[in-house]
Residue frames as a rotation matrix with the C-alpha (Angstrom) as fourth column:
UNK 1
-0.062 -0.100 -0.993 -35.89
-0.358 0.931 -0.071 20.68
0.931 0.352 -0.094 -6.98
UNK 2
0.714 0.450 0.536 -37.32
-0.607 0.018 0.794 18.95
0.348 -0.893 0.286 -3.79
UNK 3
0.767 -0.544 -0.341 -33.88
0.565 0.824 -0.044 16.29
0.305 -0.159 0.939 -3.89
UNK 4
-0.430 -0.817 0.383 -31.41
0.200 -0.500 -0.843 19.35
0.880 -0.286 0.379 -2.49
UNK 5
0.516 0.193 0.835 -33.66
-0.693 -0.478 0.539 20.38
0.503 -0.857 -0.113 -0.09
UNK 6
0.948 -0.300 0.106 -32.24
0.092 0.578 0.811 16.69
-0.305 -0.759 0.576 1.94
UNK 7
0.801 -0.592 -0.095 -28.88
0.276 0.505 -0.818 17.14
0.532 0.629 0.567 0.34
UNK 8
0.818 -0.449 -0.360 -26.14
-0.026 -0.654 0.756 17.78
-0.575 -0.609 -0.547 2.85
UNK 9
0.613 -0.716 -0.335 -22.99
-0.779 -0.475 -0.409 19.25
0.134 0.512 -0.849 1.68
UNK 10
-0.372 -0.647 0.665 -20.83
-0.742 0.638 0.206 16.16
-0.557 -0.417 -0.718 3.30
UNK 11
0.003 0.098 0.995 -22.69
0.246 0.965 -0.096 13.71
-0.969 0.245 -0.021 1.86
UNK 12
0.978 0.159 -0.134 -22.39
-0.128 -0.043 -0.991 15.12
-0.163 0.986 -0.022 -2.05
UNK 13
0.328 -0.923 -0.200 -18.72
-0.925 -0.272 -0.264 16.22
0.189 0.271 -0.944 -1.65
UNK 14
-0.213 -0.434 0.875 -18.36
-0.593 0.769 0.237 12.45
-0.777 -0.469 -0.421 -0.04
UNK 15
0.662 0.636 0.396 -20.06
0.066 0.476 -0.877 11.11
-0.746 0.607 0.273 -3.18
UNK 16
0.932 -0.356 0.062 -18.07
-0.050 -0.298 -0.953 12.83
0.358 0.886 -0.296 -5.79
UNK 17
0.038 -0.916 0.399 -14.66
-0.998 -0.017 0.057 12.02
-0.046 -0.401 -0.915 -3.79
UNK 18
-0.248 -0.361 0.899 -15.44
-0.337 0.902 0.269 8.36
-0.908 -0.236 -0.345 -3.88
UNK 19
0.692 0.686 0.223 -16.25
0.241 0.071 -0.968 8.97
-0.680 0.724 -0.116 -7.45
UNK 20
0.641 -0.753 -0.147 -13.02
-0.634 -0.412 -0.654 10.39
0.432 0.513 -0.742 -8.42
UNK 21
-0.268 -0.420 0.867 -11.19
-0.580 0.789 0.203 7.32
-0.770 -0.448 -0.455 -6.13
UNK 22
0.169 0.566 0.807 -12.96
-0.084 0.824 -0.560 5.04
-0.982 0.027 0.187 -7.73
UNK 23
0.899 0.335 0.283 -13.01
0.284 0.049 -0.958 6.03
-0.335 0.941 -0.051 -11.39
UNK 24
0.773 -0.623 -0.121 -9.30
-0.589 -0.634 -0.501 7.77
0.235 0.458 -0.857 -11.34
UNK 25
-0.114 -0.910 0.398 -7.23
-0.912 0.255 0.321 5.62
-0.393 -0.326 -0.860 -9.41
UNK 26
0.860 0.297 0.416 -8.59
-0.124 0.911 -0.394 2.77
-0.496 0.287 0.820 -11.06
UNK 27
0.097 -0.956 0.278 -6.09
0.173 0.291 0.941 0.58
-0.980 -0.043 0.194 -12.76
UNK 28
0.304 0.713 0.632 -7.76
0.938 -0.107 -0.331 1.07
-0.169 0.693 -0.701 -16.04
UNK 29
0.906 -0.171 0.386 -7.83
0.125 -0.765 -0.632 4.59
0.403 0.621 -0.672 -16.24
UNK 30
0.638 -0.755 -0.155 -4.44
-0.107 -0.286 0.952 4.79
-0.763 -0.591 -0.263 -14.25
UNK 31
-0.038 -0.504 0.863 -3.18
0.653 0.641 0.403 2.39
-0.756 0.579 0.305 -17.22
UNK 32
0.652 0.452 0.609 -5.23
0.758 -0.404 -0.512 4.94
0.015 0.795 -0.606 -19.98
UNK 33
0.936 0.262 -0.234 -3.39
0.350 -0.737 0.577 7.79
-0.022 -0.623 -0.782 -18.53
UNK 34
0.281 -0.834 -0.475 -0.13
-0.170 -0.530 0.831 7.01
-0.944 -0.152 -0.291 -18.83
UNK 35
-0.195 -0.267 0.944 -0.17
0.601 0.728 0.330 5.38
-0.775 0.632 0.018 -21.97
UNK 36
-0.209 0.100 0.973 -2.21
0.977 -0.032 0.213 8.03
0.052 0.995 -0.091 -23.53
UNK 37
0.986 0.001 0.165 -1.27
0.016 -0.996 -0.090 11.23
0.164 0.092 -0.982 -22.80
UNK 38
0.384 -0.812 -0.440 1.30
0.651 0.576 -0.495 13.01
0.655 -0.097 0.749 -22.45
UNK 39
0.133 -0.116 -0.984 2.96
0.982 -0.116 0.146 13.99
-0.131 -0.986 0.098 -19.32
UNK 40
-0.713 -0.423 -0.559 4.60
0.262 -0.901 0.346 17.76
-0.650 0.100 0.753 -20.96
UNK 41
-0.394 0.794 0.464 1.29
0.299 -0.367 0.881 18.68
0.869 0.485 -0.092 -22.44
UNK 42
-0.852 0.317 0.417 -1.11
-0.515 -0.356 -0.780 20.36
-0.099 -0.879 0.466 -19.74
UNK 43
0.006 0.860 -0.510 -3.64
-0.932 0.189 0.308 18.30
0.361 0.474 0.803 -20.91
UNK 44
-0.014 -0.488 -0.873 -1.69
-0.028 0.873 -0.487 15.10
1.000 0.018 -0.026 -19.83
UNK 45
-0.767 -0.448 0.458 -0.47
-0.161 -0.558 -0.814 16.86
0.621 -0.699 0.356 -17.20
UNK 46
-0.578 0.497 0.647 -4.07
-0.811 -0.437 -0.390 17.15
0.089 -0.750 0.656 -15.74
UNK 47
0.580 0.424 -0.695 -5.72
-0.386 0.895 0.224 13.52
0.717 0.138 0.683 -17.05
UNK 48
0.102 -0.443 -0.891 -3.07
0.256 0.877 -0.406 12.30
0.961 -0.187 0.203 -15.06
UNK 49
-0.846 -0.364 0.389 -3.73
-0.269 -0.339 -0.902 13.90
0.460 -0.868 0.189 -11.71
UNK 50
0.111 0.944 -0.311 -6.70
-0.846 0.254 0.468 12.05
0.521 0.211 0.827 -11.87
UNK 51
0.737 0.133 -0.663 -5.20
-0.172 0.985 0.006 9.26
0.654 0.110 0.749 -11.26
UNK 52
-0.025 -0.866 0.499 -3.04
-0.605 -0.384 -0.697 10.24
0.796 -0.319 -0.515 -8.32
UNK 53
-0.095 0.388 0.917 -4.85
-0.984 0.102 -0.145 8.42
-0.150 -0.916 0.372 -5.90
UNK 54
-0.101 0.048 -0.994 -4.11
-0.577 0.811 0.098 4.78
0.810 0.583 -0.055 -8.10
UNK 55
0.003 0.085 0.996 -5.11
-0.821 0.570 -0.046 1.76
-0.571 -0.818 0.071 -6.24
UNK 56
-0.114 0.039 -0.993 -4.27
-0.612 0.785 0.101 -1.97
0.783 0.619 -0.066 -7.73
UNK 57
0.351 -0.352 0.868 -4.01
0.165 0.935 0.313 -5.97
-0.922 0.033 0.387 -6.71
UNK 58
0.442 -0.628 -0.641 -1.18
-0.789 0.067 -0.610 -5.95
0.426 0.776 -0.466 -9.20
UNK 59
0.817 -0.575 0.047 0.66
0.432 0.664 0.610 -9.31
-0.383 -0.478 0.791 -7.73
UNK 60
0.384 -0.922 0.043 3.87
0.639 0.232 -0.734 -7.48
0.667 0.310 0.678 -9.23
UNK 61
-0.160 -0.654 0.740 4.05
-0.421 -0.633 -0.650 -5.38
0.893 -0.415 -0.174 -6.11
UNK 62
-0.992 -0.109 -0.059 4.69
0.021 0.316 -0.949 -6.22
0.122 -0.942 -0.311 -2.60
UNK 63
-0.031 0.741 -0.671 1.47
0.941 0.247 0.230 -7.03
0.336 -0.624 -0.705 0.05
UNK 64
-0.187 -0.127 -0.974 2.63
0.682 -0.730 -0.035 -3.71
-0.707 -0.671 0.223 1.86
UNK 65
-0.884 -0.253 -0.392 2.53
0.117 -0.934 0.338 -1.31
-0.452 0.253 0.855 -1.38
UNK 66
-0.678 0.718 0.161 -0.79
0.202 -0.029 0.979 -2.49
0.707 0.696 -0.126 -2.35
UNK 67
0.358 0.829 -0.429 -2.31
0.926 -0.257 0.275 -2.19
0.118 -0.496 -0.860 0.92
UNK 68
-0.254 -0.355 -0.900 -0.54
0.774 -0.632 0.031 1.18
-0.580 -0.689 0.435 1.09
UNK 69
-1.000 -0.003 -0.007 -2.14
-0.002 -0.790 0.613 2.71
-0.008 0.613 0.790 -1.91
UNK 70
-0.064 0.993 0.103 -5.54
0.397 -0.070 0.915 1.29
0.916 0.099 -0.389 -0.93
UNK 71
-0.266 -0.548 -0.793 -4.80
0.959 -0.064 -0.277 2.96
0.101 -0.834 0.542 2.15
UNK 72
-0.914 -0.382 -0.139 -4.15
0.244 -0.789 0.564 6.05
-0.325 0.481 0.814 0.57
UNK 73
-0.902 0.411 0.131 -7.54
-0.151 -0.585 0.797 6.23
0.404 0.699 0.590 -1.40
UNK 74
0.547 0.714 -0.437 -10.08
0.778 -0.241 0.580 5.19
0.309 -0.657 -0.688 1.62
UNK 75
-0.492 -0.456 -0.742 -7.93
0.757 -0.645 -0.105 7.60
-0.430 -0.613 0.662 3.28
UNK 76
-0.972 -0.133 0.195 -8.98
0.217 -0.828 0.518 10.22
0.093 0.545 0.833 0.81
UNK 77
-0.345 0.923 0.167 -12.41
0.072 -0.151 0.986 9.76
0.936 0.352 -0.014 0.77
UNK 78
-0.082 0.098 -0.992 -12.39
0.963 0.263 -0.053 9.67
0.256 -0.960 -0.116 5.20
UNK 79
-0.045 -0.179 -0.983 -11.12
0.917 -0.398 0.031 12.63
-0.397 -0.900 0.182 5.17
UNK 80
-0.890 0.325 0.318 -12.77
-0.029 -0.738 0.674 14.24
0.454 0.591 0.667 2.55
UNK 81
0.240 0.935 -0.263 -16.15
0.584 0.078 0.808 13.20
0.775 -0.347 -0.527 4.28
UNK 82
-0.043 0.218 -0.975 -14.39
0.998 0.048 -0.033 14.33
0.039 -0.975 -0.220 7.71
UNK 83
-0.793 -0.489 -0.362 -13.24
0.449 -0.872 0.195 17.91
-0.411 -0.008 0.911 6.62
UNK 84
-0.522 0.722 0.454 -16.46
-0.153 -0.603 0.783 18.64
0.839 0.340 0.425 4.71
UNK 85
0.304 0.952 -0.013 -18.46
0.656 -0.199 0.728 18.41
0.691 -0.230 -0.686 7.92
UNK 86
-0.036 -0.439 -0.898 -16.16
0.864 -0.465 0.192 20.21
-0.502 -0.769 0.396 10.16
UNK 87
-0.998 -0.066 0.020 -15.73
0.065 -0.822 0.566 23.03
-0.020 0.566 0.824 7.46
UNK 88
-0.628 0.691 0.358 -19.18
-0.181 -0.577 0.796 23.42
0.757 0.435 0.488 5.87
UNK 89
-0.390 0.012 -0.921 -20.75
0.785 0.528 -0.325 22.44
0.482 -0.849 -0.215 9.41
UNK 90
0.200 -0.130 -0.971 -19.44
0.897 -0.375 0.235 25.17
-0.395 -0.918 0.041 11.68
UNK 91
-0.739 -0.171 -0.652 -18.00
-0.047 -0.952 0.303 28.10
-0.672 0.254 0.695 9.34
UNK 92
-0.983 0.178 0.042 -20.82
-0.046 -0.464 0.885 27.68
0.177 0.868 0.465 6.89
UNK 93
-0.517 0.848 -0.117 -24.13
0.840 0.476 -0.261 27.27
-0.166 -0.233 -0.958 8.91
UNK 94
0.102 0.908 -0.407 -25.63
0.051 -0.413 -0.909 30.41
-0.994 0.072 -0.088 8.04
UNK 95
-0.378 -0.719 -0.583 -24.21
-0.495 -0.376 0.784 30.08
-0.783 0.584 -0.214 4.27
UNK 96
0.246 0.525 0.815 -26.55
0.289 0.763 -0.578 28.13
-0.925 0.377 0.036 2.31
UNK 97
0.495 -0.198 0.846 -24.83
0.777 0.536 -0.330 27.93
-0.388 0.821 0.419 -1.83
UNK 98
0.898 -0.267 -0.350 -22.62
-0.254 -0.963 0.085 30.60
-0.360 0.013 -0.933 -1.67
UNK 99
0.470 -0.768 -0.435 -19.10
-0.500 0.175 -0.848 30.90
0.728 0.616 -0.302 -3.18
UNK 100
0.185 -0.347 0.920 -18.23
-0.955 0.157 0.251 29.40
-0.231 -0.925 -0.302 0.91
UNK 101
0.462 0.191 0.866 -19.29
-0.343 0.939 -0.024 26.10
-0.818 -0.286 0.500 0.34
UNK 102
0.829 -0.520 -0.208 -17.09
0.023 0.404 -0.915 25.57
0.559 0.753 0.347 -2.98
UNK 103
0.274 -0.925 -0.263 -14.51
-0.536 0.080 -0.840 26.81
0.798 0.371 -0.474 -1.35
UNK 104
-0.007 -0.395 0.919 -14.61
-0.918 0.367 0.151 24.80
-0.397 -0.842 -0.365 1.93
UNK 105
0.791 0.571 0.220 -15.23
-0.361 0.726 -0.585 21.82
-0.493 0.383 0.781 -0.32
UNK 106
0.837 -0.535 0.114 -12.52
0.020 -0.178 -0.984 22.47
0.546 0.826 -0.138 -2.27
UNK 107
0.201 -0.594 0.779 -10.40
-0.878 -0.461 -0.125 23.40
0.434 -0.659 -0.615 0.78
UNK 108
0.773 0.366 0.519 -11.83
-0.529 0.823 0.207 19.83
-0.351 -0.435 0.829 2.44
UNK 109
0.996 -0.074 0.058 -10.55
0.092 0.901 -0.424 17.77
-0.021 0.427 0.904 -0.23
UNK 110
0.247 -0.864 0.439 -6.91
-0.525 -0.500 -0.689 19.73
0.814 -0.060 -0.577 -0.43
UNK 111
-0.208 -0.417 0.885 -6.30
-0.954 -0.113 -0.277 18.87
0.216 -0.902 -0.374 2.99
UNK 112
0.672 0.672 0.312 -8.07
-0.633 0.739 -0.230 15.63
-0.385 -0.043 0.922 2.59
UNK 113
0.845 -0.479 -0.238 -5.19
-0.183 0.159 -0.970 14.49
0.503 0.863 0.047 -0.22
UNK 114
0.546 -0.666 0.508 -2.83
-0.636 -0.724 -0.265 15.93
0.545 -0.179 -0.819 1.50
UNK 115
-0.068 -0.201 0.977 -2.86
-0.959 0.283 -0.008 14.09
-0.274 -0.938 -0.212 4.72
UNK 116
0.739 0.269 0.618 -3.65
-0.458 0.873 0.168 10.65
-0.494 -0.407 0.768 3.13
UNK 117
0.589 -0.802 -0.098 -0.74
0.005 0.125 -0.992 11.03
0.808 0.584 0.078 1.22
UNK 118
-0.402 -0.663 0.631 1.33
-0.806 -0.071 -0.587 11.54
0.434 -0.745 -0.507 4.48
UNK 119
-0.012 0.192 0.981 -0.07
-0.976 0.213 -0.054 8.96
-0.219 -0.958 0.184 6.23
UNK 120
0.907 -0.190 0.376 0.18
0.308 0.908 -0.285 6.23
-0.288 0.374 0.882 3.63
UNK 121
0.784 -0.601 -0.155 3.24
-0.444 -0.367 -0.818 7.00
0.435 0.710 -0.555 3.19
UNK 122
0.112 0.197 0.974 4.29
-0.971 -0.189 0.150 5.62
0.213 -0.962 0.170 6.07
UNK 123
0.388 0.695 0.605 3.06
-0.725 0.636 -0.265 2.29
-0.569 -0.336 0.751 5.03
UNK 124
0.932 -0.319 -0.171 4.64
-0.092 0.248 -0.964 1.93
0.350 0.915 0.202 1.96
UNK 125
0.593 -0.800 -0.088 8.33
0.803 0.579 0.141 -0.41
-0.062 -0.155 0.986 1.87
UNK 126
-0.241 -0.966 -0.098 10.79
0.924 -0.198 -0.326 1.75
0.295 -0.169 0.940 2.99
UNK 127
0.837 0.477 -0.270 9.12
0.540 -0.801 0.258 4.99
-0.093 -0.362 -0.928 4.65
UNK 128
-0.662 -0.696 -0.278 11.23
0.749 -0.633 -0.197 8.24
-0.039 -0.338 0.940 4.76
UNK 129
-0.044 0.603 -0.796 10.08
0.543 -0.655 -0.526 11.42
-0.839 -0.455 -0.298 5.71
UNK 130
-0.608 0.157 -0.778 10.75
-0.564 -0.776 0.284 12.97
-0.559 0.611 0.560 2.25
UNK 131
-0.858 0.491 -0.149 8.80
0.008 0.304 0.953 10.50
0.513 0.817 -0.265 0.50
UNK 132
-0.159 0.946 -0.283 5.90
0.919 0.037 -0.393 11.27
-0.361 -0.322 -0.875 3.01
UNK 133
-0.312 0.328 -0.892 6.47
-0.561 -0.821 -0.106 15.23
-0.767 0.467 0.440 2.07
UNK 134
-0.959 0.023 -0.282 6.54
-0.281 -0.174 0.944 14.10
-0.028 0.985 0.173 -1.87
UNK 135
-0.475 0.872 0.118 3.11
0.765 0.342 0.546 11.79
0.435 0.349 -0.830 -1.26
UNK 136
0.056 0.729 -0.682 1.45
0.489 -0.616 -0.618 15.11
-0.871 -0.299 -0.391 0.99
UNK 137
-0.447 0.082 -0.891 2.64
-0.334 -0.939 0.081 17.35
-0.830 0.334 0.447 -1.73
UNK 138
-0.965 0.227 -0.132 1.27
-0.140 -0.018 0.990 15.26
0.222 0.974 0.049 -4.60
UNK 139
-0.266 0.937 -0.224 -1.96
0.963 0.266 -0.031 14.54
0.030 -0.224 -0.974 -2.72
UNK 140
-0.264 0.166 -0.950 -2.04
0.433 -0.860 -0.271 18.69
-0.862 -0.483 0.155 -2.26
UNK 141
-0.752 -0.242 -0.613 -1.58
-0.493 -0.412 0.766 19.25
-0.439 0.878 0.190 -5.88
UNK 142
-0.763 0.630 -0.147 -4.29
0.386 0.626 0.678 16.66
0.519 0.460 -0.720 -6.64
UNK 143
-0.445 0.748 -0.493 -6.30
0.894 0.336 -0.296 18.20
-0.056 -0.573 -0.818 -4.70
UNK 144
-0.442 0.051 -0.896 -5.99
-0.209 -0.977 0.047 21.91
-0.872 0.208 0.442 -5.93
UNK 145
-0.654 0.504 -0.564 -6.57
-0.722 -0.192 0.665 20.85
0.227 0.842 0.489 -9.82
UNK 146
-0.775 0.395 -0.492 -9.12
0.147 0.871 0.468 17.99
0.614 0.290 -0.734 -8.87
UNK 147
-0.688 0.579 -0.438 -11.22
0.695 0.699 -0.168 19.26
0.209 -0.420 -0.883 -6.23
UNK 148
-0.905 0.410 -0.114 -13.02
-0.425 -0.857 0.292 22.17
0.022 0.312 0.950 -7.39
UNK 149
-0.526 0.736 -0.425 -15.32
-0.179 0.393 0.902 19.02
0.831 0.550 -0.075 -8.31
UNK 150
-0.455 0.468 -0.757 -16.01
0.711 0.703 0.007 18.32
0.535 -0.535 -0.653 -4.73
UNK 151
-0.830 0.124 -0.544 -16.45
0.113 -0.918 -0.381 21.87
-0.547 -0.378 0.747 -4.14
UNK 152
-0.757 0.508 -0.411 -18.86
-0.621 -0.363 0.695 22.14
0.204 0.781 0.590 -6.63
UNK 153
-0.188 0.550 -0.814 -20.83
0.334 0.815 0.473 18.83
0.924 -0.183 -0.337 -5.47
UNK 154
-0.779 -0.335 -0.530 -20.91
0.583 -0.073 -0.809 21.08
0.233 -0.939 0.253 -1.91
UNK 155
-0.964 0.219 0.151 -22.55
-0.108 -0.840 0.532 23.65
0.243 0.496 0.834 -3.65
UNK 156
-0.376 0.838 0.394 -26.07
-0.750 -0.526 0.401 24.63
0.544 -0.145 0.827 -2.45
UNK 157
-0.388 0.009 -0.922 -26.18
0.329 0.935 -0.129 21.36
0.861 -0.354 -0.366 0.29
UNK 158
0.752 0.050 0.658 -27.41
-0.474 -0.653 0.591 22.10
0.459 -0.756 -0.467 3.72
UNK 159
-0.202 -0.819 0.536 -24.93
-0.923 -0.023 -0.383 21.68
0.327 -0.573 -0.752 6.57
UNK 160
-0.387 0.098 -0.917 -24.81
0.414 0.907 -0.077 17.90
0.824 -0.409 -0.391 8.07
């Protein structure tokens, strides 16, 4: 297919990260999510880590927690763009669709989650350091069962 040959790994895994922002944290499916599933099913369980990254204009929360969850989900997608070019870049430049590039993709977005969950945390009314741990660790956990997809969208790119 002559459209991979220009594909770079950074720019798919950056696609499909602002594809899973976009479509999961929506308020919509955020709303679908909790309403219909449930949470002690594993099914639930995973529909709703979808939606970890939730971004609203709800007017029933503060100015500060809404810009701190859109915060949160450009964050994700920055530093899913920055970590896939540093990763599939430099350790994968003679690697061209190997099992590497899923996992540095995969690895990308992890660490991607992670950190914009610590760092909007921050933002959000009242900061403490354990509620930055809880937003790294749920951005870490979203990012183990959710970004396999951006690993997969990494798959067979060339390096930026």
């Amino acid at each position: 297919m002559a459209i991979s040959r220009y594909r770079t790994a950074t720019g798919a895994g950056t696609l499909v990260a602002l594809l899973l922002v976009l479509i999961g944290g929506s308020p919509m499916f955020v709303r679908w999510a909790n309403s219909s599933t449930d949470a002690n099913t594993a099914g639930g369980w995973f529909m709703r880590q979808f939606a970890w990254p939730a971004w609203s204009f709800d007017e029933d929360q503060s100015v500060q927690n809404a810009f701190a969850a859109v915060l949160k989900a450009i964050l994700v997608v920055f530093f899913t763009a920055l970590f896939l070019m540093l990763l599939t870049g430099s350790q994968l430049a003679s690697v061209r669709g190997g099992i590497s590039q899923l996992l540095a993709g995969w690895a990308a977005f992890i660490f991607a989650a992670a950190l914009a969950g610590l760092i909007s945390a921050f933002v959000f009314a009242g900061p403490t350091v354990l509620n930055a741990f809880q937003q790294a660790g749920g951005g870490a956990v979203y990012g183990l069962f959710v970004g396999w997809l951006v690993g997969a969208a990494a798959l067979g790119g060339r390096r930026p």
